[in-house]
KENU-164264 format. One record per residue (C-alpha): residue in one letter; z, y, x. Coordinates in steps of 0.25 Angstrom, whole numbers, plus 5000, padded with zeros to 4 digits. Layout:
<sites>
A:Z:Y:X
...
</sites>
This chain:
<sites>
X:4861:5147:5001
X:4871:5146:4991
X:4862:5136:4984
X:4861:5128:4994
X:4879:5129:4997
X:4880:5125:4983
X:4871:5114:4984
X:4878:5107:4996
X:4892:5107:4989
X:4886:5099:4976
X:4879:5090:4986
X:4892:5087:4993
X:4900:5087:4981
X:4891:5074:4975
X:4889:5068:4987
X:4904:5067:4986
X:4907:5050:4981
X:4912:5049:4967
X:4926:5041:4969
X:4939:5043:4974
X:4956:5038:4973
X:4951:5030:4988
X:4961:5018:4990
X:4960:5008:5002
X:4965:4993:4997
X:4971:4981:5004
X:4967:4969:4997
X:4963:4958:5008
X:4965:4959:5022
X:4965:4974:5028
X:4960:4969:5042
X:4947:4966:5037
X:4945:4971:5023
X:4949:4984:5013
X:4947:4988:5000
X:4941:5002:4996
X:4945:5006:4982
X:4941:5021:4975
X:4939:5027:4962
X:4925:5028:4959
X:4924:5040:4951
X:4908:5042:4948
X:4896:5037:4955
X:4890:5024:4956
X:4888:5015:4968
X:4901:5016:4977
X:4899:5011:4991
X:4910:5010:5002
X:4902:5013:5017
X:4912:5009:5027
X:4912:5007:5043
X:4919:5008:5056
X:4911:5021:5060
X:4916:5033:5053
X:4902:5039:5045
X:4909:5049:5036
X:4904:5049:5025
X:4890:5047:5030
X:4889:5032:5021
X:4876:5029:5026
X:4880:5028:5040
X:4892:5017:5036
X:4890:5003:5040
X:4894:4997:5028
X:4896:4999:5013
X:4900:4991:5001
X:4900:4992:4986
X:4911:4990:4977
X:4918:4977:4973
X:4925:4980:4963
X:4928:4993:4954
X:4936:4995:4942
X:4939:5007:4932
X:4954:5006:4931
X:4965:5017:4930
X:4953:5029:4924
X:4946:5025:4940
X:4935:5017:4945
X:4941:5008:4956
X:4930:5005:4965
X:4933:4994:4976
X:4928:4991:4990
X:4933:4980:4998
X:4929:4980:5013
X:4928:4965:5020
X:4927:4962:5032
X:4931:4974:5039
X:4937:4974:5055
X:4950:4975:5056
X:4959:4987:5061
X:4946:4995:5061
X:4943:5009:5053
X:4933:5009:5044
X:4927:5023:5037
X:4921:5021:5022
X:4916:5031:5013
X:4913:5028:4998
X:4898:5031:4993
X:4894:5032:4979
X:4882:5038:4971
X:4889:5051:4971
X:4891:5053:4987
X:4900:5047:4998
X:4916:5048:4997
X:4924:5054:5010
X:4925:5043:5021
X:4938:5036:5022
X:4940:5026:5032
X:4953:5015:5034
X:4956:5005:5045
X:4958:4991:5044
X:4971:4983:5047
X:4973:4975:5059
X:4970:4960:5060
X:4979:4956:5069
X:4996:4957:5070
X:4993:4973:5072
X:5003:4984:5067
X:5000:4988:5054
X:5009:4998:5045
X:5011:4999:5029
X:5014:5009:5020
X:5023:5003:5009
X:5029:5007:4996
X:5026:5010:4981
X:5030:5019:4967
X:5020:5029:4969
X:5020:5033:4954
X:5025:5047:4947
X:5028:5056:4958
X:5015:5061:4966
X:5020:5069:4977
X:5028:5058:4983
X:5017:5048:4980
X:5006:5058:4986
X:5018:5059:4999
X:5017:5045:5001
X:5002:5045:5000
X:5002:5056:5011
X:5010:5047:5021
X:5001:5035:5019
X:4991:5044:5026
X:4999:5047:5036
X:5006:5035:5041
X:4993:5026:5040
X:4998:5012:5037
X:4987:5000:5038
X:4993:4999:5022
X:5000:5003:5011
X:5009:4994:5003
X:5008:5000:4988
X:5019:4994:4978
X:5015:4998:4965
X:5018:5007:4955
X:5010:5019:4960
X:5008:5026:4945
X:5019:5027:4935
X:5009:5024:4923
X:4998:5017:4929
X:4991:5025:4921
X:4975:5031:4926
X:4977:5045:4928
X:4991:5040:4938
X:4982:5030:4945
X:4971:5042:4948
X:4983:5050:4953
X:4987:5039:4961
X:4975:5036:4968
X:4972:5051:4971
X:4986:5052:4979
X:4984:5039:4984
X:4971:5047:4992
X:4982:5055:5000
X:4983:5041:5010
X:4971:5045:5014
X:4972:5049:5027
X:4970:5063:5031
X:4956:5054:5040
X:4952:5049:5027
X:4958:5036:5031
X:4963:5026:5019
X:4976:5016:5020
X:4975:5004:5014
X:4985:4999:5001
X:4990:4986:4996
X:4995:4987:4982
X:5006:4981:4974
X:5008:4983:4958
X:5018:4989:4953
X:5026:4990:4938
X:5018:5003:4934
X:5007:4997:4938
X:5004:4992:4923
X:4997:4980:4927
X:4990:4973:4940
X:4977:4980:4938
X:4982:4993:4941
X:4984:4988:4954
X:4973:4977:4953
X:4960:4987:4949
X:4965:5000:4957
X:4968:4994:4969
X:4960:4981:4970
X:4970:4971:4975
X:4966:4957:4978
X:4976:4951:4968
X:4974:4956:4953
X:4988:4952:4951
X:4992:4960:4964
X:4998:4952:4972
X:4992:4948:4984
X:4995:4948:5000
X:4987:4956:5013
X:4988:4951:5026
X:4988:4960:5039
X:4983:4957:5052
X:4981:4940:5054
X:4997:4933:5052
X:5003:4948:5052
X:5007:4957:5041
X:5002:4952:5025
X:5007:4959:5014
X:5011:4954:4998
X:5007:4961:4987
X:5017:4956:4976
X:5017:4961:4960
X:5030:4961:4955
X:5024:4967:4943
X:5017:4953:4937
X:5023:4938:4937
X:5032:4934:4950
X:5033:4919:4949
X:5022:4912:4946
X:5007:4916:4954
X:5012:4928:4961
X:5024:4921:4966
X:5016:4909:4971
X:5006:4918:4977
X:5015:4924:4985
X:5021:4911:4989
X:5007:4905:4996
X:5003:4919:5001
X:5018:4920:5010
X:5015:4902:5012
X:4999:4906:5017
X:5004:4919:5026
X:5015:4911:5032
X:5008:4917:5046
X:5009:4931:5043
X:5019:4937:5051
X:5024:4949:5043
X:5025:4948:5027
X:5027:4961:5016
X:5027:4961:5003
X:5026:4972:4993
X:5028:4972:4979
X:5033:4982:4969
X:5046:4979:4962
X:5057:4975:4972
X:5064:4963:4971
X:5080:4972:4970
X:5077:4988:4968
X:5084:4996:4974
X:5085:5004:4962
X:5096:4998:4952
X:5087:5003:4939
X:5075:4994:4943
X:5076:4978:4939
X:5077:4967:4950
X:5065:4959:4954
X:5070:4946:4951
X:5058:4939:4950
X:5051:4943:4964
X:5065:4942:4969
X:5066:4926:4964
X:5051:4924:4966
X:5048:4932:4981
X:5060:4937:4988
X:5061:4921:4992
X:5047:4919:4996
X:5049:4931:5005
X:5061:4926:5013
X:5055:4913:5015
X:5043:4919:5019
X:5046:4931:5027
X:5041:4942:5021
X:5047:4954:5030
X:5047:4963:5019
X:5044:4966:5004
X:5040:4981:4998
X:5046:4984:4986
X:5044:4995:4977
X:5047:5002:4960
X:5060:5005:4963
X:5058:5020:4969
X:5067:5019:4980
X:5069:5016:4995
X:5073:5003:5000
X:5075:4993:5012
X:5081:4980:5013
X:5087:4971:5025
X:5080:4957:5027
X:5084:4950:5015
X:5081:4938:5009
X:5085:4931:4994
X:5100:4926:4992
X:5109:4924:4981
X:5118:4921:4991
X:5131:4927:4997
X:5129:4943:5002
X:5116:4942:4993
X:5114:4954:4985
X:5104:4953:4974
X:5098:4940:4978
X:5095:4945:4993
X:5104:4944:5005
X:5099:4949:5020
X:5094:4940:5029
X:5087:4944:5043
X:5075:4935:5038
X:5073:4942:5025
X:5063:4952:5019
X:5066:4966:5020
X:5062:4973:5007
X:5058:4988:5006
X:5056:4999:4995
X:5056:5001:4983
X:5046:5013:4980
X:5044:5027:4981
X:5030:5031:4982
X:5031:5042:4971
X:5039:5035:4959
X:5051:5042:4957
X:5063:5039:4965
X:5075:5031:4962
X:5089:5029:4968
X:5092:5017:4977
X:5104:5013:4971
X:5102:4997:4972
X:5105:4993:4986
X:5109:4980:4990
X:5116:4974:5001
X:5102:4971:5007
X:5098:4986:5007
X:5093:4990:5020
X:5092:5006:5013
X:5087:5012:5001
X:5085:5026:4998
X:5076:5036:4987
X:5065:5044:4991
X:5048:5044:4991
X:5046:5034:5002
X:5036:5022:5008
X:5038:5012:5019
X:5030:5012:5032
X:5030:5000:5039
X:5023:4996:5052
X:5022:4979:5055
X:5019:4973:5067
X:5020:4961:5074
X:5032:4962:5076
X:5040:4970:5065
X:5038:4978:5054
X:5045:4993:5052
X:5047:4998:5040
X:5051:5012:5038
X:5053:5020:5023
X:5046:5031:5025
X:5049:5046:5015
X:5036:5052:5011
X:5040:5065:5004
X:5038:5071:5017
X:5023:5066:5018
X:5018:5081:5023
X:5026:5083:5036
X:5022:5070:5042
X:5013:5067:5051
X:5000:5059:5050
X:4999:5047:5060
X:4987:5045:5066
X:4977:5033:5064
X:4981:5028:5077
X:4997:5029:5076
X:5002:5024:5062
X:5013:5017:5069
X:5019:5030:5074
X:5031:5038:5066
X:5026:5051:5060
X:5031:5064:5062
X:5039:5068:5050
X:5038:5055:5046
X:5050:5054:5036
X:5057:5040:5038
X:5067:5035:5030
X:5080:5033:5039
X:5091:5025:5030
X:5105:5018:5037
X:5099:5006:5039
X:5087:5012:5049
X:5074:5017:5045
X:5065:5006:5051
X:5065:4992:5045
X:5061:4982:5054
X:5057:4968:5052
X:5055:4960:5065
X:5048:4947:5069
</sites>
C-alpha cells in the first residue's frame, strides 16, 4: 500500500508541465486574438489546447491546440510564445499548456468586445525596487478585472535576469483566484536597458515598441509610445498616420513612460515629446495620456499646448484638451509632488494605479491606493463595473472621478 501511495505522487509530480512566469499579451486586436507567453523551463514540445468548453486539465478533450511561434532565451528564461487568431469575441476561453513533461494548471481569459461595449483598464507603472507594494498592485489586478492593463515601463530597477524572474513570479499574483488571466499592453521604460527587454519578454508587435490596439469597431484604441528611443523622425511620423488612419475612433489614450512636465521638480522636462506629441494630441483628440517615472500621483485639467498668456510650462487649459494622468507608483520608491502647475487638477504621494472604465459615452477615471489590497473585495466576473467594498479610492479637492465626456 505504501508503495503504491508513493508511486501516485511521483506520477502526479512528472505529470506536472515544465514551464511557468504565465503572462496573457495584447499585441493585435483582443476581440479576436491573444497572445499566450510563459517560461519554458524543461521539456520539449510545448502545445497550448484551448476551447470554449471548460476540459480541465484533460488536454485531449480541448477542440484546439497550437505550437509555438516564437521562443527566445532572454533574461536567464525561455520565452515561449502562442498567438491565438481568430478567436470570437467577448467569449471565454479555457487553455492549458501541455509539454513532454505533463500538462500545466488550466487558465482561461475572455475576449474583449467587438462593438462600442464597456470596457475597463487598469493603468500605471514603476513597478521596480519595492516588492510588497508591487505584489499589492498585482493582487488588485485580480480583483477589479479590467479587459487590460496599461503597463508604463520600468518594472525592474536593473533589468538584470534574476529581477525580471522575480518580476514575472509576482506578476502571477493577477491571476485570478478562478485561474482567470488579464491581458497587458506594455510600454518601455528608462531602466529598461534597451527595446528588447520589452520586445523578447513580452512579444510586442513593434520591436521598437511603439505600436497602437484598437477596442471594439471605431471605439477605444490605445498608443503605445517610447519616450526611451528617438522622438522626431519615424516614431513621430508613425504616430501622425496612425491618429490620421483612426480618425473614426471615438475614444483615443495614449501611454508612454516619461511624462511630458513631472510633477516632481528633480526629473527633467520632456521637451522632445512635448514639441513632437502634445500637438498631435490636441488636434487629434486624444482624451487622455498616461504617464509614468516620476513616482508620484497626478491629474490634470483638459489642457492643450500654448506659450501663450495664462500658459504655464508650455500648456494652458482648454475644455478641448487632453487630460494627463500619473506619473508612477507601482512599487518604485515614492517621491514628493512638489511641481504642480496652474493646470494641476491634484497630485499627491502614495502606492497607487488608475482604474478606468470607458463607454460610449464617457470615460471615468479613478486613482485608486493599493496598500490596502487584503481588505478589498473581489468583483465577480459578471460585475467589474461595480465599486469594491473597501475599495481605497483616492478623494483630492478637486473630486475623485475624472470624467471625460462625448
Amino acid at each position: 500500500m505504501k508503495k503504491i501511495v508513493v508511486f501516485l505522487f511521483l506520477s502526479s509530480f512528472v505529470l506536472k508541465a515544465a514551464n511557468d512566469k504565465y503572462r496573457l499579451i495584447i499585441r493585435n486586436n483582443p476581440a479576436t486574438t491573444i497572445t499566450i507567453g510563459w517560461n519554458q523551463i524543461s521539456g520539449d514540445n510545448p502545445t497550448v489546447y484551448f476551447g470554449k468548453t471548460d476540459f480541465g486539465t484533460n488536454y485531449t478533450k480541448y477542440k484546439n491546440n497550437q505550437t509555438v511561434d516564437r521562443a527566445i532565451y532572454f533574461k536567464g528564461m525561455h520565452n515561449n510564445f502562442v498567438r491565438l487568431k481568430n478567436l470570437k469575441s467577448n467569449t471565454t476561453y479555457y487553455f492549458v499548456i501541455r509539454d513532454s513533461e505533463g500538462t500545466s494548471e488550466r487558465f482561461w481569459f475572455k475576449t474583449a468586445p467587438k462593438n462600442k461595449e464597456s470596457i475597463s483598464f487598469i493603468a500605471g507603472g514603476d513597478s521596480r525596487n519595492n516588492q510588497v507594494p508591487r505584489q499589492n498592485a498585482n493582487k488588485l489586478v485580480s480583483k477589479l478585472k479590467p479587459t487590460a492593463v496599461l503597463f508604463g515601463g520600468d518594472m525592474t530597477a536593473g533589468d538584470t535576469d534574476s529581477e525580471w524572474q522575480t518580476w514575472f513570479n509576482d506578476w502571477q499574483l493577477t491571476i485570478a483566484s478562478d485561474n482567470r488571466m488579464f491581458s497587458i499592453i506594455v510600454a518601455r521604460g528608462n531602466h529598461e536597458r534597451d527595446d528588447r527587454s520589452i520586445y523578447n519578454l513580452f512579444d510586442t508587435p513593434s520591436e521598437s515598441v511603439y505600436y497602437s490596439i484598437p477596442f471594439g469597431k471605431h471605439f477605444v484604441r490605445i498608443y503605445t509610445l517610447n519616450s526611451e528611443i528617438a522622438i522626431p523622425g519615424s516614431q513621430t511620423n508613425w504616430l501622425k498616420n496612425e491618429l490620421k488612419a483612426n480618425k473614426k475612433d471615438l475614444w483615443k489614450i495614449a501611454q508612454y513612460h516619461k511624462p511630458m512636465r513631472p510633477h516632481v521638480s528633480r526629473k527633467k522636462e520632456g521637451h522632445y515629446h512635448y514639441q513632437h506629441w502634445s500637438n498631435l494630441f490636441y488636434i487629434h483628440n486624444v482624451q487622455l495620456v498616461v504617464e509614468c517615472d516620476s513616482h508620484t500621483v497626478k491629474s490634470t485639467w483638459p489642457i492643450k499646448p500654448s506659450i501663450g498668456v495664462g500658459s504655464d510650462e508650455g500648456f494652458i487649459r482648454d475644455s478641448k484638451g487632453t487630460i494627463y494622468v500619473g506619473e508612477g507608483c507601482w512599487g518604485a520608491p515614492i517621491r514628493k509632488n512638489d511641481d504642480n502647475k496652474e493646470w494641476t487638477r491634484d497630485s499627491g504621494s502614495f502606492n497607487q494605479f488608475k482604474w478606468i472604465f470607458v463607454s460610449k459615452d464617457a470615460i471615468t477615471a479613478r486613482t485608486i491606493k493599493t496598500d490596502n489590497v487584503d481588505e478589498v473585495a473581489e468583483l465577480t466576473n459578471e460585475n467589474q463595473f461595480e465599486i469594491p467594498e473597501n475599495l481605497n479610492i483616492w478623494s483630492p479637492p478637486n473630486g475623485a472621478v475624472i470624467e471625460i465626456k462625448k
